[in-house]
C-alpha positions as a Markdown table, in Angstrom:
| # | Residue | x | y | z |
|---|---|---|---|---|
| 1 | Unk | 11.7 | 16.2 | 31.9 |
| 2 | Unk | 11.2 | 19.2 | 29.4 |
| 3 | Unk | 11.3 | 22.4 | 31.2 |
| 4 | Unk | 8.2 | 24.5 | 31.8 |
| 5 | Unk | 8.1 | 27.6 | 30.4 |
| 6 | Unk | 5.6 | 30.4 | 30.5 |
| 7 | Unk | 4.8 | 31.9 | 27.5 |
| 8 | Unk | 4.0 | 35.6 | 26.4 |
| 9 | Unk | 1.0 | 37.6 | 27.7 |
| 10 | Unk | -0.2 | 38.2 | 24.0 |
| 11 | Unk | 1.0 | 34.4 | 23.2 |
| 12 | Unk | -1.4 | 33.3 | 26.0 |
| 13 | Unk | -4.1 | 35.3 | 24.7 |
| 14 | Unk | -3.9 | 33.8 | 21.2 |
| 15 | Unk | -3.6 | 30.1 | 22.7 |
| 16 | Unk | -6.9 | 30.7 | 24.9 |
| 17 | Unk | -8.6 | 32.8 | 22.2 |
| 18 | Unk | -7.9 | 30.4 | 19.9 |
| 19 | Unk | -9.5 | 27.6 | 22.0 |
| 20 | Unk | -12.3 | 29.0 | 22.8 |
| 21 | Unk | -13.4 | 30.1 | 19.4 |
| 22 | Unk | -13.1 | 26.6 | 17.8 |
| 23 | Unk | -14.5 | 25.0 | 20.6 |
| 24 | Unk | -17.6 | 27.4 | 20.0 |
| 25 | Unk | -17.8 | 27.0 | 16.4 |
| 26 | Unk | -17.8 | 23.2 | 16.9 |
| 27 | Unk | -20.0 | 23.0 | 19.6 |
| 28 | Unk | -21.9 | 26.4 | 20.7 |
| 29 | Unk | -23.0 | 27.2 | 24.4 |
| 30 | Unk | -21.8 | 23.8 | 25.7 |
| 31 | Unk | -18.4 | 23.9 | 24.4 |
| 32 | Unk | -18.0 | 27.1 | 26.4 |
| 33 | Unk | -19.1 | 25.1 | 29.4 |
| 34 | Unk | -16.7 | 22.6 | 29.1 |
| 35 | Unk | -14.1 | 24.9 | 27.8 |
| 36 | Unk | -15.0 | 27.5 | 31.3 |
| 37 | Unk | -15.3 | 24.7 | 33.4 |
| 38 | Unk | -12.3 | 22.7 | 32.1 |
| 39 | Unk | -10.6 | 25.9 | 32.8 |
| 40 | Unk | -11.6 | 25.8 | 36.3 |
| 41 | Unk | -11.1 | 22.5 | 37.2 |
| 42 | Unk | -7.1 | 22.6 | 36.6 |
| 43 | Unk | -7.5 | 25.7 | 38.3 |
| 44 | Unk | -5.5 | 27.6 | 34.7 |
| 45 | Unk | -4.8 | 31.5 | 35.4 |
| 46 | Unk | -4.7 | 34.3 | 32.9 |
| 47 | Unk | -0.7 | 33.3 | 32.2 |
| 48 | Unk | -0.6 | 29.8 | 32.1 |
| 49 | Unk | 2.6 | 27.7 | 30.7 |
| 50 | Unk | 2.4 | 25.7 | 27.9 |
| 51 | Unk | 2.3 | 22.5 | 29.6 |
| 52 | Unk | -0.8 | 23.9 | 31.5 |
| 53 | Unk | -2.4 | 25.0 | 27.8 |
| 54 | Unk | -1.7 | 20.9 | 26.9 |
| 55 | Unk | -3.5 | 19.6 | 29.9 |
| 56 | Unk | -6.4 | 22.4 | 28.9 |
| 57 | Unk | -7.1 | 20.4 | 25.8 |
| 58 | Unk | -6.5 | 17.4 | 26.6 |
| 59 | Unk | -9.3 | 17.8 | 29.1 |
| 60 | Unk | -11.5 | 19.1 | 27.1 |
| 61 | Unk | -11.1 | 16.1 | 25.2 |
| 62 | Unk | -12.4 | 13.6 | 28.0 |
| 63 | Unk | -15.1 | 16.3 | 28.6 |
| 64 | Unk | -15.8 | 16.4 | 25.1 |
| 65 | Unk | -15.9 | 12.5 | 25.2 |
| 66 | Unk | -18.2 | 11.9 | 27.9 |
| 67 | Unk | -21.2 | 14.2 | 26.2 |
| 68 | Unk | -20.4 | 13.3 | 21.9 |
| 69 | Unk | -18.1 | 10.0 | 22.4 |
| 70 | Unk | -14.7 | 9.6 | 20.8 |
| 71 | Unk | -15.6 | 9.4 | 17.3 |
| 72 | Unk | -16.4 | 13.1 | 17.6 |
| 73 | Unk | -14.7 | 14.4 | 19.7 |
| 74 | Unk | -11.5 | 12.6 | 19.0 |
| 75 | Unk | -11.2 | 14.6 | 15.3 |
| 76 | Unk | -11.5 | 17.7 | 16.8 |
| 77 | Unk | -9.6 | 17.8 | 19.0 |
| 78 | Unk | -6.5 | 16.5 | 17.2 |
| 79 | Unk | -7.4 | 19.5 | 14.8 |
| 80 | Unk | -7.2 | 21.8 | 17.6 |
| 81 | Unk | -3.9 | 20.0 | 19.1 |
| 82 | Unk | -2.4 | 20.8 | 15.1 |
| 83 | Unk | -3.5 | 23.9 | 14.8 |
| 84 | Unk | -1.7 | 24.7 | 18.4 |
| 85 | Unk | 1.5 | 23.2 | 17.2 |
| 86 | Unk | 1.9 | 25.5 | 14.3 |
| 87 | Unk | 2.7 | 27.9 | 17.2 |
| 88 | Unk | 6.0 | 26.0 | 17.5 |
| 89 | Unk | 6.3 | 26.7 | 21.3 |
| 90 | Unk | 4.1 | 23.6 | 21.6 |
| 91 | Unk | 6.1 | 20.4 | 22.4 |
| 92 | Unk | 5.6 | 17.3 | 20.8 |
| 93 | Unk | 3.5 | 16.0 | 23.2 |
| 94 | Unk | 0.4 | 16.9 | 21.7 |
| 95 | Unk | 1.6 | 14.5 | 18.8 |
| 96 | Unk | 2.0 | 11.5 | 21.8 |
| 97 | Unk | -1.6 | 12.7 | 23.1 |
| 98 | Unk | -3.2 | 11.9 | 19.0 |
| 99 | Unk | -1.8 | 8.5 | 20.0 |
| 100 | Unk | -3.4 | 8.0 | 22.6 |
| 101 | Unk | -0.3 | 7.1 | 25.0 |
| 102 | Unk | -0.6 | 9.7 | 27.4 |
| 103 | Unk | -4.3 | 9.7 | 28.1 |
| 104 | Unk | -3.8 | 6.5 | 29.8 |
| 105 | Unk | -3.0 | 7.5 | 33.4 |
| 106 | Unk | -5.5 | 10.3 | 33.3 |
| 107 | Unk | -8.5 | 8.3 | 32.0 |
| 108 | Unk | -7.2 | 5.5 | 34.6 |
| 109 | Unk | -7.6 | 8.1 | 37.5 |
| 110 | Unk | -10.8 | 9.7 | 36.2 |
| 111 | Unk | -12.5 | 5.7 | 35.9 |
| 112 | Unk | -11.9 | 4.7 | 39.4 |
| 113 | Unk | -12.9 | 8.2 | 40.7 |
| 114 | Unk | -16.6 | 7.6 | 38.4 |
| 115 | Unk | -16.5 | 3.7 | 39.6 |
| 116 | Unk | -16.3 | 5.1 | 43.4 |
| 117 | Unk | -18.1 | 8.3 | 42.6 |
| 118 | Unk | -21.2 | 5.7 | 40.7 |
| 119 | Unk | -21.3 | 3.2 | 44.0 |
| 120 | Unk | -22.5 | 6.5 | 46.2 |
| 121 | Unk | -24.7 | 7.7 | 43.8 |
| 122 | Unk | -26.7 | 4.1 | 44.4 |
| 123 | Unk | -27.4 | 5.5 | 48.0 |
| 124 | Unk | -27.6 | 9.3 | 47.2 |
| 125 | Unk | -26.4 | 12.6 | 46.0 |
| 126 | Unk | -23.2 | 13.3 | 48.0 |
| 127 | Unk | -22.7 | 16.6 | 49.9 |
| 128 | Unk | -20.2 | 19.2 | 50.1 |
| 129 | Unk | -18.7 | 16.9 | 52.8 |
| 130 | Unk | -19.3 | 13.5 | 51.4 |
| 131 | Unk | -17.0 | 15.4 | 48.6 |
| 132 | Unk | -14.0 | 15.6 | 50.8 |
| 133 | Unk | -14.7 | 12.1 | 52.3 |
| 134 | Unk | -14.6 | 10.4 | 48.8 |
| 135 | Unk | -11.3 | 12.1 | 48.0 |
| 136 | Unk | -10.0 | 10.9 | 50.8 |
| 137 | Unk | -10.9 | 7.5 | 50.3 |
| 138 | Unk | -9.8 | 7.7 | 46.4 |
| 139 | Unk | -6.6 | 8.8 | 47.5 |
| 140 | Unk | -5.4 | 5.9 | 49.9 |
| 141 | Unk | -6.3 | 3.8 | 47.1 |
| 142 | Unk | -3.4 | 5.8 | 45.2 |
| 143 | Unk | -5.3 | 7.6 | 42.8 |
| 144 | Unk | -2.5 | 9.9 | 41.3 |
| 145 | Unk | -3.8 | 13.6 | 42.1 |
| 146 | Unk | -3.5 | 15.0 | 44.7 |
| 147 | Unk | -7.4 | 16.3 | 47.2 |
| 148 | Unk | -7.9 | 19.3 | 46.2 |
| 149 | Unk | -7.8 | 17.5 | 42.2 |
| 150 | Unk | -9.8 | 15.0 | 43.2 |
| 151 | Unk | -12.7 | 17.1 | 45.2 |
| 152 | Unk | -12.8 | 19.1 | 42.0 |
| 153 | Unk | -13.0 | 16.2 | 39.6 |
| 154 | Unk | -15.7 | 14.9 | 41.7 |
| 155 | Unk | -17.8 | 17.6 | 42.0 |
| 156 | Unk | -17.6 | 18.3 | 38.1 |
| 157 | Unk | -18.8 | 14.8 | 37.7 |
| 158 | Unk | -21.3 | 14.8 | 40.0 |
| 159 | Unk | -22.7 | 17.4 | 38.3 |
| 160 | Unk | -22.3 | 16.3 | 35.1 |
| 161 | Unk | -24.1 | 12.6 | 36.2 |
| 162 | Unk | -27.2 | 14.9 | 37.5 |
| 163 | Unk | -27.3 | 16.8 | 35.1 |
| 164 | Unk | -27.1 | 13.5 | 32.2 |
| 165 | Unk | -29.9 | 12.3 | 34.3 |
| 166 | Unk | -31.9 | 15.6 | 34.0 |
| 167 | Unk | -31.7 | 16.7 | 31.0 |
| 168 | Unk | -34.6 | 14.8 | 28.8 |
| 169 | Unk | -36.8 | 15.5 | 32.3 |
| 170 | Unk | -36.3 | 19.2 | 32.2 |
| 171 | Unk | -36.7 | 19.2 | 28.2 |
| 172 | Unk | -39.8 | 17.0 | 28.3 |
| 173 | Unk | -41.5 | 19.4 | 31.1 |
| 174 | Unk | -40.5 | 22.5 | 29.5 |
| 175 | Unk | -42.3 | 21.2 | 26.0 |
| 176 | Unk | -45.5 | 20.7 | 28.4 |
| 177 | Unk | -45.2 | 24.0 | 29.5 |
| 178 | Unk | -44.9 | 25.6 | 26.6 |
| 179 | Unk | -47.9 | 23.6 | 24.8 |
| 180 | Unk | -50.0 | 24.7 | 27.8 |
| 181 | Unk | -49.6 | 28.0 | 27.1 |
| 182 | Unk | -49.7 | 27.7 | 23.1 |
| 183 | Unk | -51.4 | 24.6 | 22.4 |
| 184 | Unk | -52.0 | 26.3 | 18.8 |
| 185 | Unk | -48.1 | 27.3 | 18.4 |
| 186 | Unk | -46.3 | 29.2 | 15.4 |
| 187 | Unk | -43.4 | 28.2 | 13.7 |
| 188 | Unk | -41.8 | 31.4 | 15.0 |
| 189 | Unk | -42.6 | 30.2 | 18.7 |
| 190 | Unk | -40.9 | 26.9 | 18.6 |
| 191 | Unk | -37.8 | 28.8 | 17.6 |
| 192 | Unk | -38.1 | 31.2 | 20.2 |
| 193 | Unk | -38.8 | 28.3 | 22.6 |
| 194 | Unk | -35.3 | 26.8 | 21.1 |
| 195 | Unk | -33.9 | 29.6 | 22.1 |
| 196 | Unk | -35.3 | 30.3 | 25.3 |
| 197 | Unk | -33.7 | 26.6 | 26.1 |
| 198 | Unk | -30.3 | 27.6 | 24.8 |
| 199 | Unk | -29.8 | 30.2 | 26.6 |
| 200 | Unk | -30.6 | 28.6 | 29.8 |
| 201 | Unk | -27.8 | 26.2 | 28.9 |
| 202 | Unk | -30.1 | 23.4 | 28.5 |
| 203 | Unk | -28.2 | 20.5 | 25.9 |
| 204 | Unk | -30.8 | 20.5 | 22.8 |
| 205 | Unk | -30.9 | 19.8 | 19.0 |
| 206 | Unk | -33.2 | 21.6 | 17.3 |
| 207 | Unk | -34.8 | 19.5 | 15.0 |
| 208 | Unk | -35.0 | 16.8 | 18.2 |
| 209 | Unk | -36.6 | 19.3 | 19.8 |
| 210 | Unk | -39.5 | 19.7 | 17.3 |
| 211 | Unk | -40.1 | 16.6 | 16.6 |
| 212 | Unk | -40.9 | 16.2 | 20.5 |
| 213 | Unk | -43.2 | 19.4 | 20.7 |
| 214 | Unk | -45.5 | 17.6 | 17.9 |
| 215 | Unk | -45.1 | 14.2 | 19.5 |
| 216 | Unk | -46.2 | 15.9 | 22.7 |
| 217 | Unk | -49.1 | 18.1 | 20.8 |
| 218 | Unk | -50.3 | 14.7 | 19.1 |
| 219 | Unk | -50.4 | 12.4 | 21.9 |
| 220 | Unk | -52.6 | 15.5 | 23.6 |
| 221 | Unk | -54.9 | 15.8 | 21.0 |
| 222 | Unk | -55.7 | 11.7 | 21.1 |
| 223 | Unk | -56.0 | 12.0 | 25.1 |
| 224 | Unk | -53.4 | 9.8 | 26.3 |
| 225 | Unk | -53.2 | 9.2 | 30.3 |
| 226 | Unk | -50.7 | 12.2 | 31.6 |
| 227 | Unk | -47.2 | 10.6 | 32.7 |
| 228 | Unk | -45.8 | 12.9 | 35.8 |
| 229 | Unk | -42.5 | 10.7 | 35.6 |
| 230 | Unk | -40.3 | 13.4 | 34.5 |
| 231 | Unk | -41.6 | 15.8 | 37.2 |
| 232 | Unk | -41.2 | 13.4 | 40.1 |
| 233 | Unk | -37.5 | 13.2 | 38.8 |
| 234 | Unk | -37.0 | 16.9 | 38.9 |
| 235 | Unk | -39.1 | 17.3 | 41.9 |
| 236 | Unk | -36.5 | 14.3 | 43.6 |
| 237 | Unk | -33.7 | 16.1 | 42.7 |
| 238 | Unk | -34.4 | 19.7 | 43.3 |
| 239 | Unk | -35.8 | 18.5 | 47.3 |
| 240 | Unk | -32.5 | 16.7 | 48.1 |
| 241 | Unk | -30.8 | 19.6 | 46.6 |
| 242 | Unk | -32.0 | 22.3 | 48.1 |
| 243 | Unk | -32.3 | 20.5 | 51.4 |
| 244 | Unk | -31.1 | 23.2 | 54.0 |
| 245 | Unk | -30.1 | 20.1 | 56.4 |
| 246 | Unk | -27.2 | 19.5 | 53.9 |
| 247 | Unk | -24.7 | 21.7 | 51.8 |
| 248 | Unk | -25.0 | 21.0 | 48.4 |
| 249 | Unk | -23.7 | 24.7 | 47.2 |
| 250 | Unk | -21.3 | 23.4 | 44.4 |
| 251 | Unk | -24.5 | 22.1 | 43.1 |
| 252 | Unk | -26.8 | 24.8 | 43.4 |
| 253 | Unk | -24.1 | 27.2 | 41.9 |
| 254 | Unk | -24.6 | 25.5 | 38.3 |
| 255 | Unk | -26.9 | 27.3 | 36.2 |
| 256 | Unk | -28.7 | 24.2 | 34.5 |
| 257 | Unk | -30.1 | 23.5 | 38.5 |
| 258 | Unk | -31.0 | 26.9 | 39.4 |
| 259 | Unk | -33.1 | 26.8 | 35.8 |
| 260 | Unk | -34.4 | 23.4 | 37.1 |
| 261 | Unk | -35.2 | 25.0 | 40.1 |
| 262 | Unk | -36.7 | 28.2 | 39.6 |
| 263 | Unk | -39.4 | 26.7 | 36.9 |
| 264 | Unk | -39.9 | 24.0 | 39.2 |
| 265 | Unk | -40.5 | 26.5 | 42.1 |
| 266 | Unk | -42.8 | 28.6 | 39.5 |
| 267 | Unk | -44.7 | 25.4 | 38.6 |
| 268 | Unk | -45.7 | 24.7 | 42.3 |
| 269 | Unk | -46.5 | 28.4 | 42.7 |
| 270 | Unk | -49.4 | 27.8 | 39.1 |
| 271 | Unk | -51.0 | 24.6 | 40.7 |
């Protein structure tokens, strides 16, 4: 088994820096996320080894995966895994991770956690301790990490799943919000709207975006019957959330909820 090494204060600094830049170029505000939260989920410190700076990637990969799909995300990060080797502190298993050939026991794991993870979602959103319970479980069926892995990769995925599920609700709300208050909107105030949605953290593309503001303005100008679908989602979501009879803090602590949240709250508060 190669031997792991820690590298240099400034060397770390370059690897991270590194990262985290091309990850934004590529991919904005949410590659930050996944680059923070991938970060947090292997629990990396300011001095990590370079075997800890090779599982940092290649879990940004699967992150990367889940949201764009391997086609995109698969290029990228093989550029990233190259550009890292150049360092020549790197070992060559970045070159076995292009292959694919190490991936296989982590995306083995991180299947049957979703698989187990998916059947409780049928019944509910799990809790803080429904959390521990499931990694418990996952574990006697020899999942190969050990709790404190698994409780993490659970709650990141449990977040991501609400999230995924969220995401066009929120959108389609916000773009009703924003037409009732300028049904007769500028160019200038779309982009600001854009914006606005981008820096809550909220996963948009721009020109999608518009192109569902004018569906939105024309179906309102032809008097269509109002669909409340997307509201009774959020409104689902935020109630079990925020239910005070159970602890769903991992939840709550993600800023694309507590933006979900606070509008919905302000929304209420209008009627």
């Amino acid at each position: 088994m190669e031997k792991d090494i820690k590298v240099t204060e400034k060397e770390t600094k370059d690897f991270l820096l590194f990262i985290k830049d091309s990850i934004k170029k590529s991919y904005g505000d949410q590659g930050i996320q996944v680059y923070e939260n991938s970060l947090k989920t292997l629990r990396i410190g300011e001095n990590p080894s370079k075997n800890e700076v090779e599982k940092l990637v290649s879990e940004i990969e699967i992150s990367l995966t889940r949201i764009h799909g391997d086609k995109i995300s698969k290029p990228f990060c093989n550029e990233l895994r190259k550009k890292l080797v150049e360092y020549e502190k790197f070992s060559p298993i970045f070159f076995q991770l292009m292959s694919g050939s190490l991936k296989k026991e982590k995306s083995s794991s991180e299947l049957k956690i979703k698989e187990e993870l998916g059947r409780f979602f049928e019944k509910g959103i799990p809790d803080e301790s429904d959390i521990i319970d499931l990694a418990s479980v996952l574990v006697t069926k020899g999942i190969k990490q050990d709790k404190k892995q698994v409780i993490e990769t659970l709650k990141y995925l449990s977040i991501e799943m609400i999230i995924s599920d969220l995401n066009s609700s929120i959108i389609e709300t916000e773009i009703k919000s924003f037409l009732n208050k300028l049904p007769t909107y500028l160019e200038t105030d779309s982009k600001d709207f854009i914006s606005y949605m981008k820096l809550n953290k909220i996963e948009v593309n721009e020109e999608d975006i518009k192109e569902k503001i004018e569906k939105e303005r024309l179906f309102r100008k032809f008097a269509r019957e109002e669909d409340i679908s997307a509201e009774e989602k959020i409104s689902k979501y935020i109630t079990t959330i925020f239910n005070k009879k159970k602890n769903y803090q991992y939840i709550k602590n993600n800023t694309i909820i507590q933006f979900a949240e606070k509008n919905f709250r302000k929304r209420d508060l209008d009627l």
